[in-house]
PQR file of N, CA, C, O and H, with PARSE charges and radii, in Angstrom:
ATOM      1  N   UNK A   1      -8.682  13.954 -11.067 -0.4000 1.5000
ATOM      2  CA  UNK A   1      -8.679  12.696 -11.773 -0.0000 2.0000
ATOM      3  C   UNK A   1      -7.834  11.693 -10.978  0.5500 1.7000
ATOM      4  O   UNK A   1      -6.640  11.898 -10.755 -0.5500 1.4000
ATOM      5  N   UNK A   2      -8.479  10.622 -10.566 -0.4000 1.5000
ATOM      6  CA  UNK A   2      -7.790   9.312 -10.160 -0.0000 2.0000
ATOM      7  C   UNK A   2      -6.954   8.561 -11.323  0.5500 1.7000
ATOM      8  O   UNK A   2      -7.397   8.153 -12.397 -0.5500 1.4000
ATOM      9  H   UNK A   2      -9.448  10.456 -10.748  0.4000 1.0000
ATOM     10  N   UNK A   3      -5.416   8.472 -10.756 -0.4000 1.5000
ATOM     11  CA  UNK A   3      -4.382   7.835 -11.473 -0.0000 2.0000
ATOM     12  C   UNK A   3      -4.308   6.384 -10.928  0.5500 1.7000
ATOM     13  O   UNK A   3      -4.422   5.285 -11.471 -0.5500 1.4000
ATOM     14  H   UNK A   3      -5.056   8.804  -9.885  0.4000 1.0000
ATOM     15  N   UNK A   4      -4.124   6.706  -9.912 -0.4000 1.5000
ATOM     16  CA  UNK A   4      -4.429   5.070  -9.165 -0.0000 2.0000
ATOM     17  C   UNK A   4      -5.265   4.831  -7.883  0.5500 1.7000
ATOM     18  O   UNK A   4      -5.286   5.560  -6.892 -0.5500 1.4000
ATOM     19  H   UNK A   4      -4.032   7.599  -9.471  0.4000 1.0000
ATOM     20  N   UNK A   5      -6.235   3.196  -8.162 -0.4000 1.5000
ATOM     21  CA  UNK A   5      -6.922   3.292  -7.184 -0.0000 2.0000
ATOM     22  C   UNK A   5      -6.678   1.828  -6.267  0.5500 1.7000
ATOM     23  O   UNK A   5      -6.320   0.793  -6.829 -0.5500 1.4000
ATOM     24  H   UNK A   5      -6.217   2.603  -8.967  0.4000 1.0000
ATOM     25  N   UNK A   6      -6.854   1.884  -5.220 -0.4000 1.5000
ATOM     26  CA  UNK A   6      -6.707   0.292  -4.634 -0.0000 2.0000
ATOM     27  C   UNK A   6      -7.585   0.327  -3.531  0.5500 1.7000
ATOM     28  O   UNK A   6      -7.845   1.348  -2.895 -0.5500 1.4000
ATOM     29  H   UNK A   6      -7.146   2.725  -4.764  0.4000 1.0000
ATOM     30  N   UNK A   7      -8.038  -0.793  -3.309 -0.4000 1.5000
ATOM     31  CA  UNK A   7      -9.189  -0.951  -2.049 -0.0000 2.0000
ATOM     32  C   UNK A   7      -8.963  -2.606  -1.620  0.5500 1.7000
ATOM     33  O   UNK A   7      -9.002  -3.696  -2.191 -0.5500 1.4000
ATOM     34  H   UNK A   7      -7.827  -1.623  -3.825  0.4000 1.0000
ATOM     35  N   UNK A   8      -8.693  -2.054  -0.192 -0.4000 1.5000
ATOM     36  CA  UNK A   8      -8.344  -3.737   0.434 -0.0000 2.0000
ATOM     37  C   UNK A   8      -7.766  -4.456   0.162  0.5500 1.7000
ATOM     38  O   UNK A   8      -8.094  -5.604  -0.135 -0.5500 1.4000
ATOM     39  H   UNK A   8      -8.661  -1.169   0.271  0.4000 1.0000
ATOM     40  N   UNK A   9      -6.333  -3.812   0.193 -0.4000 1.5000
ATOM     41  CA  UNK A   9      -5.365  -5.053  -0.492 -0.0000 2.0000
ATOM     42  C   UNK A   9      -4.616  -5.310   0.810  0.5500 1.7000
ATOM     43  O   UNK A   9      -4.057  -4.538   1.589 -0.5500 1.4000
ATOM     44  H   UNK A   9      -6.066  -2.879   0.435  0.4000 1.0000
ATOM     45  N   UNK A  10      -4.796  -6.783   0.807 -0.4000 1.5000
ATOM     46  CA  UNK A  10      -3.907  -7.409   1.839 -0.0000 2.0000
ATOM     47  C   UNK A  10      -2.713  -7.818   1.488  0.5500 1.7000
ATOM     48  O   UNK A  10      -2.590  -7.621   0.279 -0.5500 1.4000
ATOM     49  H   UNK A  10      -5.250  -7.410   0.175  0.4000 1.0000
ATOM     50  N   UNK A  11      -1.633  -8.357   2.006 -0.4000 1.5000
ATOM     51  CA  UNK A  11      -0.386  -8.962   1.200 -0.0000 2.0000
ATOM     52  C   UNK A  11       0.180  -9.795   3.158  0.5500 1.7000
ATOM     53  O   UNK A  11       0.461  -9.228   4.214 -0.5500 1.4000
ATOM     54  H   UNK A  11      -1.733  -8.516   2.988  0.4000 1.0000
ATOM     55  N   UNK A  12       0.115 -11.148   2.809 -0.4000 1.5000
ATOM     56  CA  UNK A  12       0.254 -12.267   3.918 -0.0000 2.0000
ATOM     57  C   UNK A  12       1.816 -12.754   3.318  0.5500 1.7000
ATOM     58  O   UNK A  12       1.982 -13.006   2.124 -0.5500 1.4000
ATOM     59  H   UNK A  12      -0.113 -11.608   1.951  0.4000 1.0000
ATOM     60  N   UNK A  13       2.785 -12.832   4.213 -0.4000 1.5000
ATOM     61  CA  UNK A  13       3.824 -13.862   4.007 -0.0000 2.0000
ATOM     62  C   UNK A  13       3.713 -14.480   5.206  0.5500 1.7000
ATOM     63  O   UNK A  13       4.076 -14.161   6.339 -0.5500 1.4000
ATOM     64  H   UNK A  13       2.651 -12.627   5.182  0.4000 1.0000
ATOM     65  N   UNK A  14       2.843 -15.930   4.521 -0.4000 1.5000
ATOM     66  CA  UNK A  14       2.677 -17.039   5.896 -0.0000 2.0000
ATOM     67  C   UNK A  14       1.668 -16.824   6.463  0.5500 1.7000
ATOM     68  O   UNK A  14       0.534 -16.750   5.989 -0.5500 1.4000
ATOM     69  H   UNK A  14       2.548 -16.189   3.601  0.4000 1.0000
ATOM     70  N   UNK A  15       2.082 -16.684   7.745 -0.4000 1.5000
ATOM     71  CA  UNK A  15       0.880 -16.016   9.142 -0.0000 2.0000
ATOM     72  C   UNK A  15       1.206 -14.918   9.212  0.5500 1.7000
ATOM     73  O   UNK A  15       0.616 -14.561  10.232 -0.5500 1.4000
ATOM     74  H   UNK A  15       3.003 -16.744   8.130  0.4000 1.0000
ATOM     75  N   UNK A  16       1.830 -13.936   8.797 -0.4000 1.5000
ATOM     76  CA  UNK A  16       2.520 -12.344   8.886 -0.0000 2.0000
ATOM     77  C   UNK A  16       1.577 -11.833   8.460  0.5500 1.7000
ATOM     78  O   UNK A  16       1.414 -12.369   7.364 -0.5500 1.4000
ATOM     79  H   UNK A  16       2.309 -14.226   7.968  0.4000 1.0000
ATOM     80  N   UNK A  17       0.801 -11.104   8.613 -0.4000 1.5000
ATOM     81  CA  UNK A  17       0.078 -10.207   7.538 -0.0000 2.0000
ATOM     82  C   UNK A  17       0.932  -8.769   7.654  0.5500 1.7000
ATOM     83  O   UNK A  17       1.390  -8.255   8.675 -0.5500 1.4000
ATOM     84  H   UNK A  17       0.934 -10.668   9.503  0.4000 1.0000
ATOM     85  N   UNK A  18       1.008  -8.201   6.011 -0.4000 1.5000
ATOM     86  CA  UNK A  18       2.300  -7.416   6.418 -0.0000 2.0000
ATOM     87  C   UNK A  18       1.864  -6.124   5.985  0.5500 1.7000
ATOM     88  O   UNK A  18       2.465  -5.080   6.237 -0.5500 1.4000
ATOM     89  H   UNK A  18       0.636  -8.619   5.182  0.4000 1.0000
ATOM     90  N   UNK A  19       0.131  -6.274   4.911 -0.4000 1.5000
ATOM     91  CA  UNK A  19      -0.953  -5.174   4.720 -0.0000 2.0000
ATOM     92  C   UNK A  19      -2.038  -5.487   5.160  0.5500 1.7000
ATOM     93  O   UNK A  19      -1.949  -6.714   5.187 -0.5500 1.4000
ATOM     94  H   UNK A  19      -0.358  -7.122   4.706  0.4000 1.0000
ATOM     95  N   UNK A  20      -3.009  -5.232   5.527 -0.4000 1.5000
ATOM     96  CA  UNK A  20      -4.214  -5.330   5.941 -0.0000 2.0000
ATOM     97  C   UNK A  20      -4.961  -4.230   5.576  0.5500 1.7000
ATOM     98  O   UNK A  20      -4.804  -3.088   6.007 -0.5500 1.4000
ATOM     99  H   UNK A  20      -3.082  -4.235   5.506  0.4000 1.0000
ATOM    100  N   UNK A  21      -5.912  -4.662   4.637 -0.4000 1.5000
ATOM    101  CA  UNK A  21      -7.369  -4.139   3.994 -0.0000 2.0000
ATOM    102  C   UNK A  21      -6.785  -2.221   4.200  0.5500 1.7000
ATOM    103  O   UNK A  21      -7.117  -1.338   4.992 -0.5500 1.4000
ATOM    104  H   UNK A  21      -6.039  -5.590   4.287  0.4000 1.0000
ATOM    105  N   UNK A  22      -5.456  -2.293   2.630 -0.4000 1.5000
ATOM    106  CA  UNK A  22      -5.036  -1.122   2.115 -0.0000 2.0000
ATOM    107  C   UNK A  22      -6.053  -0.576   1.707  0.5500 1.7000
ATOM    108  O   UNK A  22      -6.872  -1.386   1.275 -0.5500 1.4000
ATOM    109  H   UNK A  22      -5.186  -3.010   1.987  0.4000 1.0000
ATOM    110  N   UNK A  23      -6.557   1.151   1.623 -0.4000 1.5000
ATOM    111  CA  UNK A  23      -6.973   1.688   0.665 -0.0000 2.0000
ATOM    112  C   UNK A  23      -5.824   2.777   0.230  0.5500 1.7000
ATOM    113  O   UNK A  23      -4.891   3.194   0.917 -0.5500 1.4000
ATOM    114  H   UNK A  23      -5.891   1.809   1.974  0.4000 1.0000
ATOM    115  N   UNK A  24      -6.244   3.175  -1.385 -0.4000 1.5000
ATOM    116  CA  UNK A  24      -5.315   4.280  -1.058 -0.0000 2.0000
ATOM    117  C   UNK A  24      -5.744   5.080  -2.461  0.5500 1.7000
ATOM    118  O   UNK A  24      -6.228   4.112  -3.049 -0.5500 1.4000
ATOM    119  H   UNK A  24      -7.001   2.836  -1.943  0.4000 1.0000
ATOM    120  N   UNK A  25      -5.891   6.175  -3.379 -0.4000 1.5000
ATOM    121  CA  UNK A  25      -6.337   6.866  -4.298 -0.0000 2.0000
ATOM    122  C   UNK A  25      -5.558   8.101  -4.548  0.5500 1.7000
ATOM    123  O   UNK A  25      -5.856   9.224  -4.142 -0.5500 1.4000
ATOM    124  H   UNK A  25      -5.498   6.961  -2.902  0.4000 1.0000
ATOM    125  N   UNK A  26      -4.441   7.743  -5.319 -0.4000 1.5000
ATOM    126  CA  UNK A  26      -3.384   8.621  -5.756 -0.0000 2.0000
ATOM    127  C   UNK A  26      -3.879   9.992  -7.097  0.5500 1.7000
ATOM    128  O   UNK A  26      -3.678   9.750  -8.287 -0.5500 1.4000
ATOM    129  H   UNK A  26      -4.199   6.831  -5.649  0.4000 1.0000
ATOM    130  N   UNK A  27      -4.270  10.832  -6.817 -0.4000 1.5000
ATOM    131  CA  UNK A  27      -4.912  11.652  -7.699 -0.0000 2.0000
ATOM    132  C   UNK A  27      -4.071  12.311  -8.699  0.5500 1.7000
ATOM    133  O   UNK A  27      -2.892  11.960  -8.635 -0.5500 1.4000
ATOM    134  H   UNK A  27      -4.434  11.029  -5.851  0.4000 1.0000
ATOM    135  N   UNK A  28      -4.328  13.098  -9.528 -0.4000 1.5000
ATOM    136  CA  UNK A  28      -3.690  13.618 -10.758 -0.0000 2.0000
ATOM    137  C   UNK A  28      -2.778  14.780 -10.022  0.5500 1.7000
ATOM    138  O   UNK A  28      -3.217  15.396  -9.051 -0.5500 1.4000
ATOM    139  H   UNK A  28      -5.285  13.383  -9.579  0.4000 1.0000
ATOM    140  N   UNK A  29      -1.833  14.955 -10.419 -0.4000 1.5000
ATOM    141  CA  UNK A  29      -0.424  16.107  -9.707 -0.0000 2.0000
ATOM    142  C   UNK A  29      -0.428  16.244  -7.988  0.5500 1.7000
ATOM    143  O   UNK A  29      -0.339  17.241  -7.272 -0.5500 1.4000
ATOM    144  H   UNK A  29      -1.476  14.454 -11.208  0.4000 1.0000
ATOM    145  N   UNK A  30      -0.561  14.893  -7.683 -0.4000 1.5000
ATOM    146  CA  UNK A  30       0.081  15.130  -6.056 -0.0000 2.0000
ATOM    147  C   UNK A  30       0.864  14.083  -5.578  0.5500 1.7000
ATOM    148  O   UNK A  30       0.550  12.941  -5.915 -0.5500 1.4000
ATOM    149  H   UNK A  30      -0.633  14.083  -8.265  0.4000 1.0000
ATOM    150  N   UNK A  31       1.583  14.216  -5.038 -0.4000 1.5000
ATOM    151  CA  UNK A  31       2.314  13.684  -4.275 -0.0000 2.0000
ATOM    152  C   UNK A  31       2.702  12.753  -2.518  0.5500 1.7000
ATOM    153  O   UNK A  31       3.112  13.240  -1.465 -0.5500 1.4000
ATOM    154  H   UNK A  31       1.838  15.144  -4.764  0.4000 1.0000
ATOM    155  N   UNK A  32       2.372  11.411  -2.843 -0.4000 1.5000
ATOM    156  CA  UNK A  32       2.254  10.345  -1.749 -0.0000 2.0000
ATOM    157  C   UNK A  32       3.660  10.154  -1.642  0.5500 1.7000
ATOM    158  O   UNK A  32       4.548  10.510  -2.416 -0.5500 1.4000
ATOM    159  H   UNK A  32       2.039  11.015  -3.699  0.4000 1.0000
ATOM    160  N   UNK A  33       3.748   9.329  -0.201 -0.4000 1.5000
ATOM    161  CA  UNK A  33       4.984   8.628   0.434 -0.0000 2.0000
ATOM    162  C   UNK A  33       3.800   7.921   1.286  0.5500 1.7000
ATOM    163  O   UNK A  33       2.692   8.282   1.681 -0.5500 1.4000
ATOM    164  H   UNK A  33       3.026   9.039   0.427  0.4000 1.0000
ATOM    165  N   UNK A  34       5.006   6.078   1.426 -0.4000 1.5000
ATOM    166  CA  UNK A  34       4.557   5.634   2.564 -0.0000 2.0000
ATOM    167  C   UNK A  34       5.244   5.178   3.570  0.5500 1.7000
ATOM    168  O   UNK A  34       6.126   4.340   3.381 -0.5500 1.4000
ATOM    169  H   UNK A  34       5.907   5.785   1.105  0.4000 1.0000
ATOM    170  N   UNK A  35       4.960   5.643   4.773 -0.4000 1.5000
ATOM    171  CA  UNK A  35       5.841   5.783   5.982 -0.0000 2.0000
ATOM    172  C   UNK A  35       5.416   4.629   6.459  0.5500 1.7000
ATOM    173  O   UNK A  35       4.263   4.256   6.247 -0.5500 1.4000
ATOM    174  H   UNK A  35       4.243   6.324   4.926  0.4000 1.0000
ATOM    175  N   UNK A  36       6.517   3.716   7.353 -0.4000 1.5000
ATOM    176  CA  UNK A  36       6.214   3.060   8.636 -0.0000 2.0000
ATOM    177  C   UNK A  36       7.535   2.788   9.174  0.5500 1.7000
ATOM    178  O   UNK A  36       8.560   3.424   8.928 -0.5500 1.4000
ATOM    179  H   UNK A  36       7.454   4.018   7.526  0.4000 1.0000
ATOM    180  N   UNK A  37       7.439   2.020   9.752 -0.4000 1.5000
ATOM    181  CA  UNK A  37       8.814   1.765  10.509 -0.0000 2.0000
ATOM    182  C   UNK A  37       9.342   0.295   9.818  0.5500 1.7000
ATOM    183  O   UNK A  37       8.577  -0.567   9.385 -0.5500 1.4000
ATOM    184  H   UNK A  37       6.606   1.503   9.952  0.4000 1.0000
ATOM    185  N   UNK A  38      10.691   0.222   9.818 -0.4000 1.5000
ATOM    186  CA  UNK A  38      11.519  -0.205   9.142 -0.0000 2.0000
ATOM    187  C   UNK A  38      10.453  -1.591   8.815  0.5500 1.7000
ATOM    188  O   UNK A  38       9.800  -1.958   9.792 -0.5500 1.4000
ATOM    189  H   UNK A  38      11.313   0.922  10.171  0.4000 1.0000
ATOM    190  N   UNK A  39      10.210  -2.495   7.296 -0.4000 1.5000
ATOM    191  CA  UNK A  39       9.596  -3.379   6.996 -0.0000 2.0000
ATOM    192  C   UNK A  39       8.392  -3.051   6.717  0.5500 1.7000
ATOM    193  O   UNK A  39       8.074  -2.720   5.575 -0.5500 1.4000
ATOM    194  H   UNK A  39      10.740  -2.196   6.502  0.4000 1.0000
ATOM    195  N   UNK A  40       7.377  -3.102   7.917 -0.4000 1.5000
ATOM    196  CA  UNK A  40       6.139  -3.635   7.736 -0.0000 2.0000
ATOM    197  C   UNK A  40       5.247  -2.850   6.814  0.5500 1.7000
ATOM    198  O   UNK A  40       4.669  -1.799   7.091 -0.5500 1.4000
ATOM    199  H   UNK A  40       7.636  -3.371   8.844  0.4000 1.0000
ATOM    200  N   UNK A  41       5.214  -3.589   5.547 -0.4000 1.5000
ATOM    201  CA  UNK A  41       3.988  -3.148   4.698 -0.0000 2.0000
ATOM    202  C   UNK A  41       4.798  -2.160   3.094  0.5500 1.7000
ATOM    203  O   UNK A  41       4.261  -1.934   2.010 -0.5500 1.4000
ATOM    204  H   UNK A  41       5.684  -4.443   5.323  0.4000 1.0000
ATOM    205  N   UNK A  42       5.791  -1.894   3.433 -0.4000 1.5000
ATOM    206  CA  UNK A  42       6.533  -0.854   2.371 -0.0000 2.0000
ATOM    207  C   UNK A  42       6.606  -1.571   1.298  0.5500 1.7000
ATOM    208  O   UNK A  42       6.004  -1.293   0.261 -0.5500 1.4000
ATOM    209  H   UNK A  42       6.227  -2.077   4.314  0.4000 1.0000
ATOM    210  N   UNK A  43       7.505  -2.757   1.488 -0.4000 1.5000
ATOM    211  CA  UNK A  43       8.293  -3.729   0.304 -0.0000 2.0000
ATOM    212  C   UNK A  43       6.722  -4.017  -0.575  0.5500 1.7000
ATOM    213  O   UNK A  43       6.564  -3.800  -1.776 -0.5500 1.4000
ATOM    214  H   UNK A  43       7.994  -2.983   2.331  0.4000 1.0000
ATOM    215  N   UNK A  44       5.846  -4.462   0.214 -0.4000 1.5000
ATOM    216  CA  UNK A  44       4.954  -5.792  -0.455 -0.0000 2.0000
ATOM    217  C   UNK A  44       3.651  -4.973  -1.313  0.5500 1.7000
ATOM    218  O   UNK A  44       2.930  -5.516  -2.150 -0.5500 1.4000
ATOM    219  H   UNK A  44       5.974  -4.638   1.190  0.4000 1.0000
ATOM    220  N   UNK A  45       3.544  -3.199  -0.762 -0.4000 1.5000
ATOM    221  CA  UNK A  45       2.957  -2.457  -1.725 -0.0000 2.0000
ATOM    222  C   UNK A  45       3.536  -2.251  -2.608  0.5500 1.7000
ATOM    223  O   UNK A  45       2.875  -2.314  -3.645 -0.5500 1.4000
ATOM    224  H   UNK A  45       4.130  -2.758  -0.082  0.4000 1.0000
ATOM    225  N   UNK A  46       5.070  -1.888  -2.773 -0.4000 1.5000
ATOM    226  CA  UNK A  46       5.558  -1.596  -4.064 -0.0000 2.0000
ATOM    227  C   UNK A  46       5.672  -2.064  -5.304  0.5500 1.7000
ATOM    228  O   UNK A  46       5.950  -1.582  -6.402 -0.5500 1.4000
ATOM    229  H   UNK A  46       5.607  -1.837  -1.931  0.4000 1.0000
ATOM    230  N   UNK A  47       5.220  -3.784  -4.609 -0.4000 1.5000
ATOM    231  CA  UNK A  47       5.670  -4.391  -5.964 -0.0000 2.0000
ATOM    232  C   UNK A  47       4.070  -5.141  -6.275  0.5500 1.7000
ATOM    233  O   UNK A  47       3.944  -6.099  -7.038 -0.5500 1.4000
ATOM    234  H   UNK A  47       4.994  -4.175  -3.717  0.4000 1.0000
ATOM    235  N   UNK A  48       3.202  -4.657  -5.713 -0.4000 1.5000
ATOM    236  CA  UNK A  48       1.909  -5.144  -5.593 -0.0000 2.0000
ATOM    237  C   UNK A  48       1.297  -4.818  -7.173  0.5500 1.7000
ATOM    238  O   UNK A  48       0.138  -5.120  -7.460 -0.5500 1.4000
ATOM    239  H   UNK A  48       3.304  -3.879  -5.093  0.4000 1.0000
TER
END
């Protein structure tokens, strides 16, 4: 069972693009993290 679903989510501050065309489908009892290097893309999914 899908708990959460997202398809193509961008998130722009300015000219930055800081997601570009996210997917992502968090299923029933498992467990995600999202990695990158320091900034790009972490902050602007979380609060999406």
């Amino acid at each position: 069972m899908t708990l959460l679903s997202i398809q193509d989510m961008t998130k722009r501050f300015g000219g930055l693009v800081a997601l570009n065309a996210l997917n992502i489908n968090v299923k029933e009892r498992t467990i995600h993290s999202i990695m990158a290097p320091t900034g790009p893309g972490k902050p602007p999914f979380s609060t999406a």
